[in-house]
C-alpha positions as CSV (number, residue, x, y, z in Angstrom):
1,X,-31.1,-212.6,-38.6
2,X,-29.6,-215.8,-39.9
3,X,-28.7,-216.4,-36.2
4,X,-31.9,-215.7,-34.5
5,X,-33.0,-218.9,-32.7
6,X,-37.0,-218.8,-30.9
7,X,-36.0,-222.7,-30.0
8,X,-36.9,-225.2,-26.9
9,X,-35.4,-223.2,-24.5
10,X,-36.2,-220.2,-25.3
11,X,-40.0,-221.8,-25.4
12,X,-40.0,-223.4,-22.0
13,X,-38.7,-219.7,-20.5
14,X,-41.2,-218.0,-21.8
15,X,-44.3,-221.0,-21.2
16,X,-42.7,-221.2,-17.5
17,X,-43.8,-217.5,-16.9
18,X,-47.1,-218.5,-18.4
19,X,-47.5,-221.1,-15.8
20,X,-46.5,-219.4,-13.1
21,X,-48.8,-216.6,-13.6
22,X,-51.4,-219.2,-13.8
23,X,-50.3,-221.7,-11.0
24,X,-50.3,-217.7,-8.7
25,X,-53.8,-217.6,-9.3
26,X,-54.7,-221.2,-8.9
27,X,-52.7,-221.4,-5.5
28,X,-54.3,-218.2,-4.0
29,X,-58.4,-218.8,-5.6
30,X,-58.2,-222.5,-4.4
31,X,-55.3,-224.1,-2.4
32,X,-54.8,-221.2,-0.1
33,X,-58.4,-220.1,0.1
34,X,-59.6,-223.7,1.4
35,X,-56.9,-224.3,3.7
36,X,-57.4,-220.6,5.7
37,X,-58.0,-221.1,9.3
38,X,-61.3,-219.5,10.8
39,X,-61.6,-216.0,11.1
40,X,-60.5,-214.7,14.2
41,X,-62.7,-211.5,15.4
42,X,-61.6,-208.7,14.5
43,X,-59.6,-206.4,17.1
44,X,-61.4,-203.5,18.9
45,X,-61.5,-200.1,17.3
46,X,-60.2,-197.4,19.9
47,X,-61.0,-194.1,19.9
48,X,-60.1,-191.5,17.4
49,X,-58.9,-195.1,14.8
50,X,-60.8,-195.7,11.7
51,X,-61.9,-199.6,10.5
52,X,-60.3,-200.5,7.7
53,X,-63.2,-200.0,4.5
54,X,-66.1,-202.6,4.7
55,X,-67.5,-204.2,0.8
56,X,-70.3,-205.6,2.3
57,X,-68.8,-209.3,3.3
58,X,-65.0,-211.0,4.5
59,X,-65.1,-212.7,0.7
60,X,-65.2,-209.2,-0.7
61,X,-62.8,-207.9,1.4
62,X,-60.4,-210.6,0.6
63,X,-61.3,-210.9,-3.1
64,X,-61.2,-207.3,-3.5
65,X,-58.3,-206.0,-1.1
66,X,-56.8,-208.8,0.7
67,X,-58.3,-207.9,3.6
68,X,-56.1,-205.5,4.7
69,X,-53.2,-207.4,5.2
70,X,-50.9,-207.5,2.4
71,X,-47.0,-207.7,2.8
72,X,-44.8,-204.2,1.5
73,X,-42.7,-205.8,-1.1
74,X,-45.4,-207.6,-2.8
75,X,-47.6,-204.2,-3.0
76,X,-44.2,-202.3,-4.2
77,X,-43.5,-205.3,-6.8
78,X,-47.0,-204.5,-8.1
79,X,-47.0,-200.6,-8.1
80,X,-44.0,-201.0,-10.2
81,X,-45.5,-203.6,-12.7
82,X,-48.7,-200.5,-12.7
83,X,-46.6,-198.1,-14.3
84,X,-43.8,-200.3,-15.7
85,X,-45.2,-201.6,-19.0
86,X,-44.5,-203.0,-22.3
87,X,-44.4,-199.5,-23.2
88,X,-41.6,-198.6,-21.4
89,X,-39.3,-201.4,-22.3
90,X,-39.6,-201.1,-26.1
91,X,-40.5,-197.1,-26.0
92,X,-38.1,-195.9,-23.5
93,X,-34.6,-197.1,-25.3
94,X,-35.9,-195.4,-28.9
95,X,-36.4,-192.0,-27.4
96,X,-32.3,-192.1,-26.1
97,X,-31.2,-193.6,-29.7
98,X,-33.2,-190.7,-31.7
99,X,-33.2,-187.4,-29.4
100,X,-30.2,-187.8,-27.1
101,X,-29.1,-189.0,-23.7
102,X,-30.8,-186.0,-21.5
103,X,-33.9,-188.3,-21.1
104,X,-31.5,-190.0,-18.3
105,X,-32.6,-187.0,-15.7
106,X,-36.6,-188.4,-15.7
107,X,-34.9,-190.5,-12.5
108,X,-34.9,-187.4,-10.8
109,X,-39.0,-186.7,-10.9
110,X,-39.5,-190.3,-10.0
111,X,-37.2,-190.4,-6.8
112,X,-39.2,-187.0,-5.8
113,X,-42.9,-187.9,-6.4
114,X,-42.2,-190.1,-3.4
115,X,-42.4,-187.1,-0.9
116,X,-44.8,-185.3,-2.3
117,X,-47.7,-188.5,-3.0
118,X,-46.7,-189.8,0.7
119,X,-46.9,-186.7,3.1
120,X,-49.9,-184.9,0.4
121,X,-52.1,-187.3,-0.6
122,X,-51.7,-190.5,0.8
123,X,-52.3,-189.2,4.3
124,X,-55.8,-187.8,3.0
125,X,-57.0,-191.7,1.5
126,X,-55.7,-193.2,4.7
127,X,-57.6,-190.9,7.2
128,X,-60.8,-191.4,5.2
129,X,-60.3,-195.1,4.8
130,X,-62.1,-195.2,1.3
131,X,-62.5,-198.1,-1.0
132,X,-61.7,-196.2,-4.0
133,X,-59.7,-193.5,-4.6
134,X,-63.0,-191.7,-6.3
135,X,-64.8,-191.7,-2.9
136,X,-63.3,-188.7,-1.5
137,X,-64.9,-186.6,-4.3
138,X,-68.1,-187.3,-3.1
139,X,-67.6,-187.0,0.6
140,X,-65.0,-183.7,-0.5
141,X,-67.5,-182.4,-3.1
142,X,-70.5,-184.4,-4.6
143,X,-71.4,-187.5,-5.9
144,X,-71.5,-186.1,-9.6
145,X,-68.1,-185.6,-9.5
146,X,-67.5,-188.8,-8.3
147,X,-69.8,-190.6,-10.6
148,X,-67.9,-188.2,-14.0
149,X,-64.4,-189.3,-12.5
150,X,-65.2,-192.2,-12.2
151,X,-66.8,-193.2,-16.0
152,X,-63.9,-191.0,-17.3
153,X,-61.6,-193.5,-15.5
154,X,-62.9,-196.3,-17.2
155,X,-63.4,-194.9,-20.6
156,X,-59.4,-194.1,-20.3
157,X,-58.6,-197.8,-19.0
158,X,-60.3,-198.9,-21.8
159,X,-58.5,-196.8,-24.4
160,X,-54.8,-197.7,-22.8
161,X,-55.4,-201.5,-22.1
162,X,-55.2,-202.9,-25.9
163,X,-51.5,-201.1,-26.4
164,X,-50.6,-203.4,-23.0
165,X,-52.3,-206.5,-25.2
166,X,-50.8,-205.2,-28.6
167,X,-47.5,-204.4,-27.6
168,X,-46.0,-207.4,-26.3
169,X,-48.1,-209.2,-29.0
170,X,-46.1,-207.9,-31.6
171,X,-43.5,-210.3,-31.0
172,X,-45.3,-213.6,-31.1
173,X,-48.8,-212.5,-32.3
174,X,-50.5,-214.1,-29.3
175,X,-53.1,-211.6,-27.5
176,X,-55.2,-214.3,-26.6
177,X,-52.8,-215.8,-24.5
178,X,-52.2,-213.0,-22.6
179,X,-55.4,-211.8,-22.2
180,X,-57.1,-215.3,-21.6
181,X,-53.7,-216.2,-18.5
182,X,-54.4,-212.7,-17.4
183,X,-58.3,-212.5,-17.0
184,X,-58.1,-216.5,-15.4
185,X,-55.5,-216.1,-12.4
186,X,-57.0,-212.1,-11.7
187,X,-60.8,-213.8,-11.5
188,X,-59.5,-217.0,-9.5
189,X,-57.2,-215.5,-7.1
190,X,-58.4,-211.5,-6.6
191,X,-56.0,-208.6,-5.6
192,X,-53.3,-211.4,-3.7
193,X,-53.2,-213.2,-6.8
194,X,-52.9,-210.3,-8.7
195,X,-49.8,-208.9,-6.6
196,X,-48.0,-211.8,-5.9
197,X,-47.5,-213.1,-9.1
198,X,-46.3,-209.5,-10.1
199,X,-44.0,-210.2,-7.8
200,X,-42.7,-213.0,-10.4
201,X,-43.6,-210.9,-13.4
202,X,-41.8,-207.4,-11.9
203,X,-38.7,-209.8,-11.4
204,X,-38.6,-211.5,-14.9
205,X,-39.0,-207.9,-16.4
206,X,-35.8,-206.6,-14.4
207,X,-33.7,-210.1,-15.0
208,X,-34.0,-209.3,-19.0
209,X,-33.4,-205.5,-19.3
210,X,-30.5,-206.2,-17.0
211,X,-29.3,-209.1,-19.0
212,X,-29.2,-207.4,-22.3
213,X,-27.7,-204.4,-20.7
214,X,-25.2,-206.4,-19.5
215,X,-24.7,-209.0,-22.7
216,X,-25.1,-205.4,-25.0
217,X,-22.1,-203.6,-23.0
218,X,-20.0,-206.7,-23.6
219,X,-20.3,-206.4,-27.4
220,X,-20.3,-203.0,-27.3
221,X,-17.2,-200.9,-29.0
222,X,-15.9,-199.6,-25.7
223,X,-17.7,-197.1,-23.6
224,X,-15.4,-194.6,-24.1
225,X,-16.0,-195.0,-27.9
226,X,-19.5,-194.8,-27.2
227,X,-19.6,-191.4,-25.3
228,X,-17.3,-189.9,-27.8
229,X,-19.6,-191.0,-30.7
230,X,-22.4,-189.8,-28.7
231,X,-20.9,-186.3,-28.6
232,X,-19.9,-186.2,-32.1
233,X,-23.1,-186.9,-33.1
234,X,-24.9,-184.4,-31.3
235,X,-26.3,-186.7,-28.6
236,X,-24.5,-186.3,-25.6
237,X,-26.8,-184.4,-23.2
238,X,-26.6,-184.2,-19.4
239,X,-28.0,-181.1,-17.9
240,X,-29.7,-178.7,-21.1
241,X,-31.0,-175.8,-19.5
242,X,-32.6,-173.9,-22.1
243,X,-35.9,-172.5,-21.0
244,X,-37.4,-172.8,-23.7
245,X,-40.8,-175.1,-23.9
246,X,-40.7,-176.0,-27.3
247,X,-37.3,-178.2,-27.1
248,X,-38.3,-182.3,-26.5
249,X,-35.9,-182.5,-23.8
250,X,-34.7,-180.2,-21.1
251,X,-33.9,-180.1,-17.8
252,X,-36.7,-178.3,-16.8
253,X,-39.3,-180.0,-19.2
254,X,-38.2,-183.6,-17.7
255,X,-38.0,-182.8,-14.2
256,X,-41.1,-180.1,-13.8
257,X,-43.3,-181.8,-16.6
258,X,-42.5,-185.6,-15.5
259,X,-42.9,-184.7,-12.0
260,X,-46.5,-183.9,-12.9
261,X,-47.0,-186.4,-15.3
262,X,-45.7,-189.6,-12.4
263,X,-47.7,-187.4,-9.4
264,X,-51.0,-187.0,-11.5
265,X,-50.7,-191.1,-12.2
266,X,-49.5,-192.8,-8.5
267,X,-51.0,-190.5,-6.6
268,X,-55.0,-190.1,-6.9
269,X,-55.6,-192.7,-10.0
270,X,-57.5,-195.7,-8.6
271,X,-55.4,-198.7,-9.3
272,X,-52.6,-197.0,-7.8
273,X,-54.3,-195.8,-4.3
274,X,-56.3,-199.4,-4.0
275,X,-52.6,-200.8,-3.5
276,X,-51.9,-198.6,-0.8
277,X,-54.7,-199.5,0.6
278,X,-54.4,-203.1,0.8
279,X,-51.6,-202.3,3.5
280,X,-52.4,-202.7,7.1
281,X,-50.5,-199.2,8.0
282,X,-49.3,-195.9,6.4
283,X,-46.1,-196.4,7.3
284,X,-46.0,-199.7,5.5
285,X,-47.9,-197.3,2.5
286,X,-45.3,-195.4,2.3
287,X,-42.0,-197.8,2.7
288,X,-43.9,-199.8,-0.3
289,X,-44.1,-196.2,-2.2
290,X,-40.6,-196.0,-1.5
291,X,-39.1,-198.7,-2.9
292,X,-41.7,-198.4,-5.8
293,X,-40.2,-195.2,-6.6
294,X,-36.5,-196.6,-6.4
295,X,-37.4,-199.3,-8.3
296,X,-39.0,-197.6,-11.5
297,X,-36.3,-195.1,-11.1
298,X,-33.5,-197.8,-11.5
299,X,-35.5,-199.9,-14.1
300,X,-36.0,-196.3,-16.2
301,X,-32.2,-195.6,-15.9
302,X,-31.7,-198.8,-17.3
303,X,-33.9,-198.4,-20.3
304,X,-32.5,-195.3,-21.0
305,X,-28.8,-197.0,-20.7
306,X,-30.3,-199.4,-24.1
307,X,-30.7,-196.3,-25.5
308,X,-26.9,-195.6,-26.1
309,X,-26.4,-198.7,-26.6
310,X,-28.9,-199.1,-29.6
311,X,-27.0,-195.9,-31.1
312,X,-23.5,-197.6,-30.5
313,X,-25.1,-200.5,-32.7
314,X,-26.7,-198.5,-35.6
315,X,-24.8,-195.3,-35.7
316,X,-23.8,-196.1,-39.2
317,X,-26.8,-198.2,-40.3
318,X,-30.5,-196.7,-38.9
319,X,-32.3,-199.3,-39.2
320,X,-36.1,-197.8,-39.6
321,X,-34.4,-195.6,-42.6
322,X,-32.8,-198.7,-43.8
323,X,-36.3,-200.8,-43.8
324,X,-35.1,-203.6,-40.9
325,X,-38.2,-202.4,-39.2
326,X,-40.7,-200.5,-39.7
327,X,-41.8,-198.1,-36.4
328,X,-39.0,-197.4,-33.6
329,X,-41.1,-199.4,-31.2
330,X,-39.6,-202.6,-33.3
331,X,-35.8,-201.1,-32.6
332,X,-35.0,-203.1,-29.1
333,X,-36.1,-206.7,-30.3
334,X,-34.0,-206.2,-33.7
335,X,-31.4,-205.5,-31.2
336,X,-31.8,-208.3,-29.6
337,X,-32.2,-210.7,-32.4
338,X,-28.7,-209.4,-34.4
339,X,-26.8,-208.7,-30.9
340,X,-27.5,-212.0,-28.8
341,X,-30.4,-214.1,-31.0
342,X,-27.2,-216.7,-30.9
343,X,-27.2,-217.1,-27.7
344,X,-30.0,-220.0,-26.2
345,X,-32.2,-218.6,-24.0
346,X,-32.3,-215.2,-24.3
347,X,-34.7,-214.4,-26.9
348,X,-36.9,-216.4,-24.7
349,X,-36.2,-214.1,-21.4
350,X,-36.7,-211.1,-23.6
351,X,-40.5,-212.3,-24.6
352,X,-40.9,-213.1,-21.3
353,X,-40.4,-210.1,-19.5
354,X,-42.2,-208.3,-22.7
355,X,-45.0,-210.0,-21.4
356,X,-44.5,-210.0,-17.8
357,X,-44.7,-206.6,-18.0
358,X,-48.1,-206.8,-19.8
359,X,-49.4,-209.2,-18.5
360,X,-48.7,-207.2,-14.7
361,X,-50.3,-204.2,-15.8
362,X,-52.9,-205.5,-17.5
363,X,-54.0,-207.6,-14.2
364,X,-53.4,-204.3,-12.1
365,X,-55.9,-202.9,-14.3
366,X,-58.5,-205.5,-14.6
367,X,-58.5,-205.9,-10.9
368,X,-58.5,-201.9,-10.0
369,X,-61.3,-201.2,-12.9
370,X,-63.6,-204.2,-11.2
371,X,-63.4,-202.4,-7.8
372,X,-64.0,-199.2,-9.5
373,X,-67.2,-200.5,-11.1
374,X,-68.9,-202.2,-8.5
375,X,-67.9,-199.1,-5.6
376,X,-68.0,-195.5,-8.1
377,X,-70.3,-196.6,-10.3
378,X,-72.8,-199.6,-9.2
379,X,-73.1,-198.1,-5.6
380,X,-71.5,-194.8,-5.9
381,X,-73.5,-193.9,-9.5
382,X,-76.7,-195.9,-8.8
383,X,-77.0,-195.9,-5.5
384,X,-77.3,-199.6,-5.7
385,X,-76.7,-201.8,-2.8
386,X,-76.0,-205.8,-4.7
387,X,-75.6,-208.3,-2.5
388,X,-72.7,-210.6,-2.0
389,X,-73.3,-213.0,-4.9
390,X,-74.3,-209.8,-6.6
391,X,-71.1,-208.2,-6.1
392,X,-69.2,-211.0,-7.2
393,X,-71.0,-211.4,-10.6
394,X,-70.6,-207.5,-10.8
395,X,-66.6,-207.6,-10.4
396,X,-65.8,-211.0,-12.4
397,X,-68.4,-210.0,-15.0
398,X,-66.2,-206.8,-15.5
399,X,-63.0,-208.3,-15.5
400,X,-64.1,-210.9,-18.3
401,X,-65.7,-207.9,-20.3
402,X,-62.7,-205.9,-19.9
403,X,-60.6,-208.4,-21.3
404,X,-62.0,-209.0,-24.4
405,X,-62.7,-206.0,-25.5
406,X,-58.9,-205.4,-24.9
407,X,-58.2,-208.0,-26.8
408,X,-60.6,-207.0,-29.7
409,X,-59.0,-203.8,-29.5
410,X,-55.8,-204.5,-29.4
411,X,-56.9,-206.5,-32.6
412,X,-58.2,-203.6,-34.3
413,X,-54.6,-201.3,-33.5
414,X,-52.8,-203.8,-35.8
415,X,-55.2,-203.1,-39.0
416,X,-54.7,-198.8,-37.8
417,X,-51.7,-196.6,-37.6
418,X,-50.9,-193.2,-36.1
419,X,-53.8,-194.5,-33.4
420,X,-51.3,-194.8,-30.6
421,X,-50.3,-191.1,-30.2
422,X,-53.7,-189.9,-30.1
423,X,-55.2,-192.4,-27.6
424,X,-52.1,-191.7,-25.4
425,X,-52.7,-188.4,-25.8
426,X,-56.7,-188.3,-24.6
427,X,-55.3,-190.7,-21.4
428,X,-52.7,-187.9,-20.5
429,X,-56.0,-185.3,-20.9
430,X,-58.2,-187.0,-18.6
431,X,-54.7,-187.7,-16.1
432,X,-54.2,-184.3,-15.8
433,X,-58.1,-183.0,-15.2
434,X,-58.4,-185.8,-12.9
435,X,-55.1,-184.3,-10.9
436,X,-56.2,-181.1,-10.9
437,X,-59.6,-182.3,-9.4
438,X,-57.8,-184.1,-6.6
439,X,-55.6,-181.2,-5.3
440,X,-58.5,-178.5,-5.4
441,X,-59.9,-180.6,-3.1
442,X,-57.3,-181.7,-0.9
443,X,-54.8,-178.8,-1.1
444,X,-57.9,-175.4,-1.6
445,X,-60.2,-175.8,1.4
446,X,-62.8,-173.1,-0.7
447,X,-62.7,-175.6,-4.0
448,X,-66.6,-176.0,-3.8
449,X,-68.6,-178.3,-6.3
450,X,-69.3,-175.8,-8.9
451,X,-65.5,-174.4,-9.6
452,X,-64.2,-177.7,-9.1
453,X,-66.5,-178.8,-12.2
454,X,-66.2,-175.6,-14.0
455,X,-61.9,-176.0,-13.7
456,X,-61.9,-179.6,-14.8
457,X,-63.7,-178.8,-18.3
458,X,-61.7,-176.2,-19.0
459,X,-58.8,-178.1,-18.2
460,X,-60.1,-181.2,-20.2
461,X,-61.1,-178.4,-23.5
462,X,-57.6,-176.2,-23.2
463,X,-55.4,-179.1,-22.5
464,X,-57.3,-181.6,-25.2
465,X,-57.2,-178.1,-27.7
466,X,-53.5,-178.4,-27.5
467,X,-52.2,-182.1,-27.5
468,X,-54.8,-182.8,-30.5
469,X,-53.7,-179.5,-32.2
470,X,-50.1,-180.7,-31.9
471,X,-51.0,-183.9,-33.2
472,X,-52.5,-182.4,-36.3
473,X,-49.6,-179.8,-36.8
474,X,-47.2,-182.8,-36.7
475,X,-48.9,-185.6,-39.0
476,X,-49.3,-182.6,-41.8
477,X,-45.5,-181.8,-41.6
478,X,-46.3,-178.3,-40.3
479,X,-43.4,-179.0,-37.2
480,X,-39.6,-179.6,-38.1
481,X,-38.9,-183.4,-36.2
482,X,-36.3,-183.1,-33.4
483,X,-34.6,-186.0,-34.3
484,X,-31.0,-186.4,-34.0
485,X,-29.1,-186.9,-37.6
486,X,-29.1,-190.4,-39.0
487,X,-26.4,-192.2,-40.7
488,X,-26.9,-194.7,-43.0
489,X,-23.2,-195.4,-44.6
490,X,-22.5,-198.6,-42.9
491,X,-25.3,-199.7,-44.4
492,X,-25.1,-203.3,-46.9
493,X,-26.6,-202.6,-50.6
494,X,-27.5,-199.1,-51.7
495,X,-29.6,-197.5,-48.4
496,X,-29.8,-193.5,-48.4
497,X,-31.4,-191.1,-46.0
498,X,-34.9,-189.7,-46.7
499,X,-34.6,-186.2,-47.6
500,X,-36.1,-184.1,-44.6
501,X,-37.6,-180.7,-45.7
502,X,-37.0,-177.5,-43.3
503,X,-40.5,-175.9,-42.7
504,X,-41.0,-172.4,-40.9
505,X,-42.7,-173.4,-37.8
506,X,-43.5,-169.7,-37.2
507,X,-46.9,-170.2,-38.4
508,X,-48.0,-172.5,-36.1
509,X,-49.7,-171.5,-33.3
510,X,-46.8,-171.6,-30.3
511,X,-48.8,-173.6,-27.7
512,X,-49.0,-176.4,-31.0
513,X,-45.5,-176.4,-30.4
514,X,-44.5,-177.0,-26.6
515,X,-42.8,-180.3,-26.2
516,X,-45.2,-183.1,-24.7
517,X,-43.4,-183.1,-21.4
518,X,-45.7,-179.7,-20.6
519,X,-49.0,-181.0,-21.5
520,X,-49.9,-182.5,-18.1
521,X,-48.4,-179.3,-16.6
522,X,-50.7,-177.3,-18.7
523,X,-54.0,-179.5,-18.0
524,X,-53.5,-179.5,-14.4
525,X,-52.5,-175.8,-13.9
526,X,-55.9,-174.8,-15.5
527,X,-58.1,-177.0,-13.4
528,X,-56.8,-175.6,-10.4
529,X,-56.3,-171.9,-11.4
530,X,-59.7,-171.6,-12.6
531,X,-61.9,-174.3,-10.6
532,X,-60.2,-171.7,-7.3
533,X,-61.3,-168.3,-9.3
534,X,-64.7,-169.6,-9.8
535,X,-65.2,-171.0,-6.5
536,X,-64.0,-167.8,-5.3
537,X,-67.0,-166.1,-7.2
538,X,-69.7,-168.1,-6.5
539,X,-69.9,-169.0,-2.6
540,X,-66.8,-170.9,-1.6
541,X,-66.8,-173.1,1.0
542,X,-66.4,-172.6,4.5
543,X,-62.9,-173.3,5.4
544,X,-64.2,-172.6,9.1
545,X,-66.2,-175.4,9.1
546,X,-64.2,-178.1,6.5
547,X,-63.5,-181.4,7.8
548,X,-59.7,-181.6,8.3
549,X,-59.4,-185.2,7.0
550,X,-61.0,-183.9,4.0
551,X,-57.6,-181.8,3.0
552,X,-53.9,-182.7,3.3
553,X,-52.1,-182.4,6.7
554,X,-49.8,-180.0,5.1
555,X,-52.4,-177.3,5.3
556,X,-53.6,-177.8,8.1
557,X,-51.6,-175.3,10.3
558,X,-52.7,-172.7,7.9
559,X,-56.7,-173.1,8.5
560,X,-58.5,-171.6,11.4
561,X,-58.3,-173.3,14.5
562,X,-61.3,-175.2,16.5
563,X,-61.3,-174.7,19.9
564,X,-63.7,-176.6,22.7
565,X,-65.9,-174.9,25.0
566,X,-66.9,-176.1,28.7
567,X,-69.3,-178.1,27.5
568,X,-67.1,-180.4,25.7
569,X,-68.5,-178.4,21.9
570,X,-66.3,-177.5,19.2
571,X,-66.3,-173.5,18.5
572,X,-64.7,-172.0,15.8
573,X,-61.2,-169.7,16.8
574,X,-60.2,-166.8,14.1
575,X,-57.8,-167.2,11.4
């Protein structure tokens, strides 16, 4: 630690992303805004095309989704900075160092979520043209379902933004700063600030995972060394196929479970779909989704990768057991300061892309919840038609009250422990009902309002049953911890392993015990299973008579055909 150095450079690397973030918004709110040439009118819509989704005025439009017009690689930059969070840079290497390498295979769920989101459920949102994801539920189902999706939506952004403030603020204690830069450049600029300057961020955040791969390998032992230690120690997993559910980490848990858990995320959640949206074509959708999916899949792999190397560094000396820190989330910058903290710089690019990748997701978030607010619930909820300067107040008012209560929050997570699990757990809850929601409607043309509703509470009660119930089991030491052995004889001064007492998980109920990969699985399953029995039961809708844009292209060839009559009227053909 004697080495660590947080010095001028390392300062000007980490205010220089600070300034560029704000400059982003400052440059798109102001300098861009007043030197855009007139508005040229708008092309002619031919038959059959539908008009891109209208806010009520061209500032809206602009403010709220660019008009339309943004470019792919931006848009992917800022899908990856959605799902790419503080989170996953200090959480993701910690999961490799304590249970094992087979984490490496969640690449594989991320590469395929691409063809299912694109040719499923992105073709639905683009045919429809909606402003918000949410607005298919009322023109699928009702506006209830809208209206509870919606408010659910928020109540779960509200629960995950502080751990995007609190997390990269454990490093320098600074949420104000991140909150106050992100809540300036996303009221200023709107959704082009917003994705352009996580354009900057997503970049930063790549540069110093790569870097301390890289610098990490050097003064590593020899990879060889490392692999052969790996195995010795019981960590060296590539393809474990045991079926059972209660293991952490297999094959099938990563790949089937991860699927669902990516899927129920990038495909129907809000701040996802309003960045497809912002592209001019669903080609250009899906070539952004594409490289989104590449990109997180490469930026995972190399998270994972810090994993080994973190064990290749304390295999003889755990550092949580020895007291260097004091949760695993702390493991990656102790890494950083013993392995590299010499080196000028670097400590600075690690804190930067920390909080790049806060500060990107948080400003995804802020900008996505805004749009949510004024469209699901302002107009959507109350039925309330603001005007423009209305409308403004209503989106920039929500982005300002979002903000600080993240930041009040996130103030209140550092005075609380064991909060994060079960907050992250209620979030996966409400993921998973929301899912299940999405594809009744778009993938079961008989999904009426009733079993849809009925489905998603007993998805939200079986699936909330079992996370909590986990939880519980595992803070009162009624589940054995899957944990890979520690070492601690490399250790300086007298450090010994706590003792770690066997307990006979037979007595806890079995679905207490599936590993967490399943939950989503679980919630989602149930919506759909029974929000189709009960629809079946109590007048299902007409799949004569359903609007086809209303349900994914890749049913169509399976519903009845309508056929045209001489008079130019639509009759229905048999199944």
């Amino acid at each position: 630690m004697d080495s660590f150095r947080f010095g001028t450079v390392d300062y000007i690397v980490f205010l220089g992303m600070i300034i560029l973030s704000t400059a982003t918004g400052i440059y798109y709110g102001y300098i861009k805004k007043s030197n855009k040439k007139p508005e040229e009118p708008l092309p002619s819509i031919s038959c059959g095309e539908k008009q891109k989704h209208d806010f009520g005025s061209e500032k809206l439009n602009e403010y709220l989704m660019g008009s339309g017009s943004l470019k792919v690689f931006p848009v992917s930059m800022s899908l990856i900075a959605s799902s790419i969070s503080g989170v996953s840079i200090l959480g993701t290497p910690p999961e490799v160092y304590n249970y094992g390498t087979q984490y490496w295979i969640i690449v594989v769920p991320i590469l395929l979520e691409y063809f299912i989101i694109a040719y499923i459920y992105l073709p639905v949102f683009w045919a429809l043209q909606v402003g918000s994801s949410n607005e298919y539920l009322e023109l699928r189902f009702h506006s209830s379902i809208r209206s509870i999706v919606s408010l659910i939506f928020v109540l779960g952004v509200l629960m995950y933004l502080p751990f995007l403030v609190y997390l990269p603020a454990l490093s320098l204690n600074q949420e104000a700063v991140i909150v106050v830069v992100c809540v300036f450049y996303t009221i200023v600029g709107g959704l082009k600030a917003v994705v352009h300057t996580d354009v900057w961020q997503t970049v930063i955040m790549f540069v110093s995972v790569i870097v301390i791969a890289i610098l990490g390998t050097i003064y590593a032992t020899g990879m060889e060394s490392i692999f052969d230690d790996l195995d010795q120690r019981g960590r060296l997993e590539f393809f474990n196929i045991d079926p059972s559910l209660y293991i952490r980490h297999t094959v099938w848990g990563i790949i089937v479970g991860e699927l669902f858990n990516w899927i129920s995320v990038n495909s129907v959640n809000p701040t996802m779909v309003h960045r497809y949206m912002s592209l001019p074509s669903l080609n250009k959708a899906r070539a952004s989704l594409a490289i989104y999916s590449l990109g997180s899949a490469g930026f995972i792999l190399v998270c994972s990768y810090l994993g080994v190397l973190l064990f290749d560094k304390y295999k003889d000396c755990d550092p949580l057991s020895a007291g260097l820190i004091t949760n695993d989330d702390q493991m990656l910058s102790l890494f950083v300061v013993q392995s590299m903290g010499d080196i000028y710089g670097l400590p600075g690019l690690f804190i930067a892309g920390i909080f790049g990748a806060g500060l990107s997701s948080l400003s995804v978030y802020l900008n996505s919840t805004s749009l949510v607010i004024l469209e699901d619930i302002f107009r959507g909820c109350f039925k309330m038609r603001p005007s423009e300067r209305m409308s403004n107040i209503i989106v920039k008012s929500s982005v300002i009250v979002i903000g600080v209560l993240s930041m009040g929050l996130a103030l209140i997570l550092e005075q609380l422990s064991g909060i994060l699990s079960a907050c992250t757990a209620i979030v996966s809850i409400t993921a998973s009902a929301t899912f299940g929601i999405f594809t009744l409607g778009m993938l079961v043309p008989w999904a009426n309002t009733l079993g849809t509703a009925i489905g998603a509470l007993a998805g939200v009660l079986f699936s909330g049953w079992i996370t909590l119930g986990s939880q519980f089991a595992e803070a009162s030491g009624q589940l054995n911890s899957q944990k890979r052995p520690m070492s601690v004889d490399g250790c300086e001064g007298n450090v010994t392993l706590l003792e770690t007492t066997w307990v006979n998980e037979e007595d806890v109920l079995p679905l207490y015990r599936i590993s967490y990969h399943w939950l989503n699985v679980v919630g989602f399953t149930t919506v759909v299973v029974v929000g189709s029995l009960v629809s079946l039961v109590t007048k299902p809708n007409n799949i004569r008579t359903i609007d086809l844009d209303l349900v994914s292209p890749v049913i169509h060839r399976f519903l009845p055909k309508k056929k045209t009559n001489l008079d130019g009227q639509e009759q229905i053909g048999s199944i």
